[in-house]
C-alpha positions as CSV (number, residue, x, y, z in Angstrom):
1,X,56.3,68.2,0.7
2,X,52.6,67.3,-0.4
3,X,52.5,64.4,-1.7
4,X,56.1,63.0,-0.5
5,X,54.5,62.3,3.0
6,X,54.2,58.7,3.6
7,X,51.1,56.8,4.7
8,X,50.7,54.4,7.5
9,X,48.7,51.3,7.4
10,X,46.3,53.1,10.2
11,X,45.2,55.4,7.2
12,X,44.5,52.8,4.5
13,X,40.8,51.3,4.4
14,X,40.5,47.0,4.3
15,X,41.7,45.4,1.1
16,X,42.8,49.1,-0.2
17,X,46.5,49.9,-1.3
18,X,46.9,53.5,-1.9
19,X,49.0,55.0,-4.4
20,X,52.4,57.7,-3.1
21,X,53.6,59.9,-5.0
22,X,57.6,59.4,-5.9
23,X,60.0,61.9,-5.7
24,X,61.4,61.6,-9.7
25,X,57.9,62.7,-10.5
26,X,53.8,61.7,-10.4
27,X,53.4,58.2,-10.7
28,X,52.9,54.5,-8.4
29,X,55.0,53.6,-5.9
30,X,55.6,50.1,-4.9
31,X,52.4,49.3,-3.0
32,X,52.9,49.1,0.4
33,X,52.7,46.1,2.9
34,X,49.4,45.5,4.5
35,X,48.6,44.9,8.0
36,X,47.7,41.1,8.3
37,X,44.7,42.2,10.3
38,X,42.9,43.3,7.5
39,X,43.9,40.8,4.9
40,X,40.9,38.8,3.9
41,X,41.3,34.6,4.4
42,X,40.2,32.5,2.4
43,X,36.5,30.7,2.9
44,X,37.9,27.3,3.8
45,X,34.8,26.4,5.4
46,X,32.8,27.0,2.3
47,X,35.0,25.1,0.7
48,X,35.1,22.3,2.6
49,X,31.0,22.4,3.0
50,X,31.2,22.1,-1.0
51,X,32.9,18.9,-0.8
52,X,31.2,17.6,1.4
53,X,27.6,18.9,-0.2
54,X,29.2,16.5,-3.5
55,X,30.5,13.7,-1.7
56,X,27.2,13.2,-0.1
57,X,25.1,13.7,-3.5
58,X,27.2,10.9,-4.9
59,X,26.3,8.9,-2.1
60,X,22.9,9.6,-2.5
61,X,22.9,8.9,-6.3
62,X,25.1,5.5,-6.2
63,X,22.5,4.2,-3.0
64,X,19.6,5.5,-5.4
65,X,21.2,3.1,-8.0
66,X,21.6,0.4,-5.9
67,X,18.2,-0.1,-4.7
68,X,17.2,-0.1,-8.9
69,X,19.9,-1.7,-10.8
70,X,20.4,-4.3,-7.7
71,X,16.5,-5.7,-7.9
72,X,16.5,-5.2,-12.0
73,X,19.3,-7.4,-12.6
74,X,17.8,-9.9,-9.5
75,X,14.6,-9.9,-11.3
76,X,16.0,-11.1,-14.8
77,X,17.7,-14.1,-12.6
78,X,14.7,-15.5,-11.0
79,X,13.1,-18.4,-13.0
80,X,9.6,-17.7,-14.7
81,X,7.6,-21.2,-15.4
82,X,4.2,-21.8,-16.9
83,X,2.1,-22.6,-14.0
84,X,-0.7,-21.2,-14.8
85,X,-3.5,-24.1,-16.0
86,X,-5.6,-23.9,-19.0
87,X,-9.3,-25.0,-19.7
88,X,-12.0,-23.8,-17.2
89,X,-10.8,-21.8,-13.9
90,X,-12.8,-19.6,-11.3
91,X,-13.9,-16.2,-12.4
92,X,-11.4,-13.4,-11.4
93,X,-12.0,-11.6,-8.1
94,X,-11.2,-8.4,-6.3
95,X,-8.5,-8.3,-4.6
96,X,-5.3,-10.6,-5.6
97,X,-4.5,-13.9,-4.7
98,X,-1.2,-15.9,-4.6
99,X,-0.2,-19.7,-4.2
100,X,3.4,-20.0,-2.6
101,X,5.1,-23.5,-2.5
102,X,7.3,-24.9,-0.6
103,X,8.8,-27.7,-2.2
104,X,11.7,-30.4,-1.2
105,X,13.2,-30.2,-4.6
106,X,16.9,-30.9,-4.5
107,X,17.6,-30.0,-7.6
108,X,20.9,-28.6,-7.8
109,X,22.1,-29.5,-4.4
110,X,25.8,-31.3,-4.1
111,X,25.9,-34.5,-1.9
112,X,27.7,-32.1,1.0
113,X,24.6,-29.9,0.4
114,X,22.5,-32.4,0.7
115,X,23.7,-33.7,3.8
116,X,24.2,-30.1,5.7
117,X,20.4,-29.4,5.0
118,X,19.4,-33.3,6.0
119,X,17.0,-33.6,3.0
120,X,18.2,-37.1,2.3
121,X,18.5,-38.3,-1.6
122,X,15.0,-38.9,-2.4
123,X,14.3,-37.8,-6.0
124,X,11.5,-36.0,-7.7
125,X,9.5,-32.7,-6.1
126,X,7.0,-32.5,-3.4
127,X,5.1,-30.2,-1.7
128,X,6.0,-29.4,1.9
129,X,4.5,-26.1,2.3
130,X,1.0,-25.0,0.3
131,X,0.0,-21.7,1.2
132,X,-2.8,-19.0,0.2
133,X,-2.2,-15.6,0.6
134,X,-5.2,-13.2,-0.6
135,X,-4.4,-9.1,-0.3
136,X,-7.5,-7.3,-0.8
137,X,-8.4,-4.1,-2.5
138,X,-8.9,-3.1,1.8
139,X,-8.5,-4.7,4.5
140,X,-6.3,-7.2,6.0
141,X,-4.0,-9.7,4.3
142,X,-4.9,-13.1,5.3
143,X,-2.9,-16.0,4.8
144,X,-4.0,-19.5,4.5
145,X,-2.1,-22.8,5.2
146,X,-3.7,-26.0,3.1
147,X,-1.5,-28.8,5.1
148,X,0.1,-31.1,2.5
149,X,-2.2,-34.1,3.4
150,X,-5.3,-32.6,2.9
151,X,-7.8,-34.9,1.4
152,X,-9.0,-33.3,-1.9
153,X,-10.2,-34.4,-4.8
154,X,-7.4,-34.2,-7.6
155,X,-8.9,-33.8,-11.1
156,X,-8.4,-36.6,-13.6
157,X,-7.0,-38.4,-10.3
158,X,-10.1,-38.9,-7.7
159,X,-9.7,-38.2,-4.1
160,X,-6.0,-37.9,-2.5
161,X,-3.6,-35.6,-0.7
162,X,-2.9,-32.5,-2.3
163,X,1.0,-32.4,-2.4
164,X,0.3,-35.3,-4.6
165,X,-1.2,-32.6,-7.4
166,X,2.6,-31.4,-8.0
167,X,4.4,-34.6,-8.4
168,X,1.8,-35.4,-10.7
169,X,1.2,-32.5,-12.8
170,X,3.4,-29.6,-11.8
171,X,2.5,-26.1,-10.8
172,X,-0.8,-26.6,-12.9
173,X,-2.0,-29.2,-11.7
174,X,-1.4,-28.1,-7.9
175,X,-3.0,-25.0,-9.1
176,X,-6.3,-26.7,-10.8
177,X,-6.9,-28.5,-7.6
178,X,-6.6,-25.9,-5.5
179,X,-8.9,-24.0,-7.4
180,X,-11.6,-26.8,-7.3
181,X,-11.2,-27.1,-3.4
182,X,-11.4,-23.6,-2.2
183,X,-13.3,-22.1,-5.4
184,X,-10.8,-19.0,-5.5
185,X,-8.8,-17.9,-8.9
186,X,-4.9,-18.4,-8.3
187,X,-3.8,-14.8,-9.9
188,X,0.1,-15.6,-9.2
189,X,2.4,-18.6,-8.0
190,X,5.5,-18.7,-5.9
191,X,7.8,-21.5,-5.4
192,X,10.8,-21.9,-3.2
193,X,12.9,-24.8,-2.5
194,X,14.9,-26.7,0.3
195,X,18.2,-24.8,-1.0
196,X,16.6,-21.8,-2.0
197,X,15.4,-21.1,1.9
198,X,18.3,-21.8,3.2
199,X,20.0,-19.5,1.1
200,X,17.8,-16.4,2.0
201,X,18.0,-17.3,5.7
202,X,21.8,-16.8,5.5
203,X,21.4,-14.1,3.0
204,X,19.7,-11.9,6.2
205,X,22.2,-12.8,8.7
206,X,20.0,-15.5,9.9
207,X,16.3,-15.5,11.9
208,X,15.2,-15.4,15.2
209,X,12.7,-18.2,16.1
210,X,11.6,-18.5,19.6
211,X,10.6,-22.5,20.5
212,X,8.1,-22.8,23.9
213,X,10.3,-26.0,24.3
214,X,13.1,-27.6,23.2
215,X,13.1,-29.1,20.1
216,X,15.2,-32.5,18.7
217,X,13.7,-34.4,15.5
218,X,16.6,-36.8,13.7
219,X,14.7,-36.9,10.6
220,X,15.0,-33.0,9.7
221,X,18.2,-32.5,11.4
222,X,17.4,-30.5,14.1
223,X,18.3,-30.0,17.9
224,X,17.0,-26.6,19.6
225,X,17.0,-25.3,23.0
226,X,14.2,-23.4,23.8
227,X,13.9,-20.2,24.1
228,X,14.6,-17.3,21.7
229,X,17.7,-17.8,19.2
230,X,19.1,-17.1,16.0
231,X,18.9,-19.7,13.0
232,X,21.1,-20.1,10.4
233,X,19.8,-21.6,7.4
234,X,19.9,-25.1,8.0
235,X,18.6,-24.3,11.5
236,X,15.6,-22.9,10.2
237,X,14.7,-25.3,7.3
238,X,15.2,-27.6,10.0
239,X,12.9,-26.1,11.8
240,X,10.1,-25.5,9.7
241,X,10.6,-29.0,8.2
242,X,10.2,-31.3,11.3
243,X,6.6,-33.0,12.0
244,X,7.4,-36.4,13.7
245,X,8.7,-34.8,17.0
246,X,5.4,-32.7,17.3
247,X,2.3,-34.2,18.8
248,X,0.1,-31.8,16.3
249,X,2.4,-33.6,13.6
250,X,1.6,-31.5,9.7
251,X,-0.5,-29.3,11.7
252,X,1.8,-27.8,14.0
253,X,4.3,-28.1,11.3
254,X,2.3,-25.1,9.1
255,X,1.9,-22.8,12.5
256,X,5.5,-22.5,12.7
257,X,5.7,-22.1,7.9
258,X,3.6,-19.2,8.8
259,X,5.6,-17.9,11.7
260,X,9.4,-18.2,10.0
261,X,7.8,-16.6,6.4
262,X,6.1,-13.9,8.4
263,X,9.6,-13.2,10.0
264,X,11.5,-13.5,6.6
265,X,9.4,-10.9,5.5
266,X,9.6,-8.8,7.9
267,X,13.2,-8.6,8.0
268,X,13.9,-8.6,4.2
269,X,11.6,-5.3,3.9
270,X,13.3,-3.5,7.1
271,X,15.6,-0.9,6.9
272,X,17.8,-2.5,8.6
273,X,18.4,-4.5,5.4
274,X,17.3,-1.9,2.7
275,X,20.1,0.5,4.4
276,X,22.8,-2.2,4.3
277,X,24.4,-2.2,0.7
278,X,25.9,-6.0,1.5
279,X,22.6,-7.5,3.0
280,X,20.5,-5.8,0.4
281,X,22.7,-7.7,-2.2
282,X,22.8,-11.1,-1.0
283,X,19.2,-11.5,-0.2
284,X,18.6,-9.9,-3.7
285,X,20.8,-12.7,-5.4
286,X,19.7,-15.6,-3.0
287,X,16.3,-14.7,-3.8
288,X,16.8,-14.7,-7.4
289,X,18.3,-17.7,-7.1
290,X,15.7,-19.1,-5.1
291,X,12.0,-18.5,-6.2
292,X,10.4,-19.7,-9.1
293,X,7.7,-17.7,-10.0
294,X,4.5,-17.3,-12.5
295,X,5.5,-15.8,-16.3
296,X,2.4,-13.6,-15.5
297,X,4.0,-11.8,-12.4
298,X,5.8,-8.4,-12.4
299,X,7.7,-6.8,-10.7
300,X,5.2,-4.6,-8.8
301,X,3.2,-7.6,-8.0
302,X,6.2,-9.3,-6.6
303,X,6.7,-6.7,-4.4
304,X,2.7,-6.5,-3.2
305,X,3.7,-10.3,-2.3
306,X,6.7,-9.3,0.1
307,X,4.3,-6.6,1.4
308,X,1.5,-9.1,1.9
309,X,3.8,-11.8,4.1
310,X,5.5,-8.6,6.4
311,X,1.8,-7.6,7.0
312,X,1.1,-11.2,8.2
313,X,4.8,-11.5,10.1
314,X,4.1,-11.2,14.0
315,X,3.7,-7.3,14.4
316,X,1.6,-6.5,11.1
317,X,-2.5,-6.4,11.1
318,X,-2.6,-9.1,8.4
319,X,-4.5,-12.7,9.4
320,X,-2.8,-16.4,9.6
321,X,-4.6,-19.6,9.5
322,X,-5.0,-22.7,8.8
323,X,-8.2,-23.8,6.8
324,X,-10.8,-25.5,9.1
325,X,-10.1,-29.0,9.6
326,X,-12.6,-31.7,10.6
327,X,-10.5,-34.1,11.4
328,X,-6.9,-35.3,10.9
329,X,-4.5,-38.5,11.0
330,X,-2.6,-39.8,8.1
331,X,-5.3,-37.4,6.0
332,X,-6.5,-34.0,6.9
333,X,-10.2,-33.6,6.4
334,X,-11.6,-30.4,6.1
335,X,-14.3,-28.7,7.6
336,X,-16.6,-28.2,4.5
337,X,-19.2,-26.0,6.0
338,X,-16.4,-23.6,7.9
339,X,-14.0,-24.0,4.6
340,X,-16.9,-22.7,2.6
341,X,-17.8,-20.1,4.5
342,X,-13.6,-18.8,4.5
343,X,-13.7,-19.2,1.0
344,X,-17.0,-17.7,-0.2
345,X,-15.4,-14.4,1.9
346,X,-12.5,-14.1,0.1
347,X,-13.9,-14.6,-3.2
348,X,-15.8,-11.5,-2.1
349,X,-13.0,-9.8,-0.9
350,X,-14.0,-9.2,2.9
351,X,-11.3,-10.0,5.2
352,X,-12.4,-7.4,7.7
353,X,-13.9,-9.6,10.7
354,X,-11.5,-12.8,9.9
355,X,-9.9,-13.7,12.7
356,X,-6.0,-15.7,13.1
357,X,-6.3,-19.2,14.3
């Protein structure tokens, strides 16, 4: 009869359920079965892209967070001073300069501290490391090591070496006198102790340092192979620290400042280390920890300063030097005429044509 003859999955179309008549009359039938061939699955893929798609937005957004909140709340750690001096200074140049200090504070050091790093108990603050870094508006970075017995006048002090500025008068004082000997405004100051270095060493999963010979000094703790190798902390206060093993004594001693600040730099701004949530933290913290810094500084000109030493580190086009020296023995003596000449160029700010020495 029409309408009483059945139908076959073959006749129905995808996803369609047809309606039969029944024989007590017109109306639905119980829908029929359909042929799993042309039941529609469910987009598990798409699914499964979706999570995905989310999981890796919230990774994005919580690594995004990490490289703000972690360096704001670093930031509010690290200690702002009043170095800056007062009465008459240099005029203001192009370009910005920085002082960074290294100083053998052992301020807040433990006696098993004390002795790990072999900084003995002496008390007060000294220089060990002056440097001068200048970034221009253009043109290469160039950074300048004063050694700490360089014979300059001190003001209100006469004549003597110029680590003796900071024992005397603090940051201001070192400040002032470097001002008068190299005629150059200090925009910003940076200052990093014994502990401090070691800390950020550490932080970074140590440095690689590279001796021409072996190295064994009793006084700063230290006995190195040569050859290259990794550093601990210690290790490589150790190694920028020791003088009385080396035959170019306070000299040779800033070559290898530069060199192990040049490599900090470089490391603390690689990927390797922006990239690795736990490394990124520690040297954050250490660092806070660590610096002391000018109440004038921000953060955007904190970070021109880590730029400024990675373009100096061993594969950047920045410029490392010491200042010209005359002569040298238990007091360095500059080179006026050389010194002048260094000076009167960055005041200018033409670094173009400087060359490393």
């Amino acid at each position: 009869m029409p309408g009483s003859e059945s139908l076959g999955p073959e006749t129905l179309r995808r996803g369609e359920v047809r309606a039969t008549a029944s024989r007590y009359g017109r109306g639905m039938s119980q829908p029929q079965p359909l042929d799993p061939r042309y039941v529609s699955r469910p987009p598990v893929r798409k699914k499964r892209r979706n999570w995905f798609g989310r999981i890796l937005g919230l990774v994005i957004l919580l690594f995004v967070l990490m490289l703000i909140c972690v360096p704001l709340f670093a930031w509010n750690k690290i200690e702002k001073v009043d170095a800056m001096p007062t009465g008459d200074r240099p005029a203001e140049t192009p370009g910005t300069t920085y002082l960074m200090v290294g100083s053998d504070s052992r301020e807040g050091l433990s006696a098993e501290e004390k002795k790990k790093l072999g900084t003995g108990s002496v008390e007060g603050k000294r220089t060990d490391t002056i440097m001068l870094m200048h970034v221009p508006e253009s043109g290469p970075t160039v950074l300048i090591s004063l050694p700490r017995d360089s014979y300059v006048p001190v003001p209100g002090h006469g004549r003597s070496r110029i680590n003796a500025a900071y024992s005397w008068g603090g940051a201001p004082l070192l400040i002032k006198t470097v001002e008068g000997a190299t005629g150059l405004r200090v925009d910003h100051y940076v200052e990093i102790g014994f502990g401090g270095f070691s800390s950020i060493i550490d932080s970074l999963g140590g440095i690689e340092m590279c001796p021409p010979k072996a190295i064994k000094d009793q006084k700063a703790h230290i006995n190195l192979p040569a050859g290259c190798q990794e550093l601990d902390g210690p290790k490589a206060l150790g190694y920028v620290r020791y003088r009385y093993a080396d035959k170019e004594g306070d000299l040779g001693r800033v070559k290898r400042q530069r060199e192990m600040i040049g490599a900090v730099a470089d490391k603390a701004i690689s990927p390797a280390t922006f990239f690795n949530p736990i490394r990124y933290f520690r040297l954050s913290t250490a660092s806070a920890g660590a610096l002391s810094i000018d109440k004038e500084m921000s953060p955007v000109e904190l970070y021109r300063f880590a730029q400024g030493m990675r373009s100096v580190a061993g594969g950047g086009d920045g410029i490392t030097m010491t200042v010209p020296i005359a002569s040298s023995g238990n007091t360095v003596q500059w080179d006026r005429t050389k010194a002048k000449a260094l000076f009167q160029a960055l005041k200018q700010d033409k670094t173009t044509g400087l060359k490393s020495s």
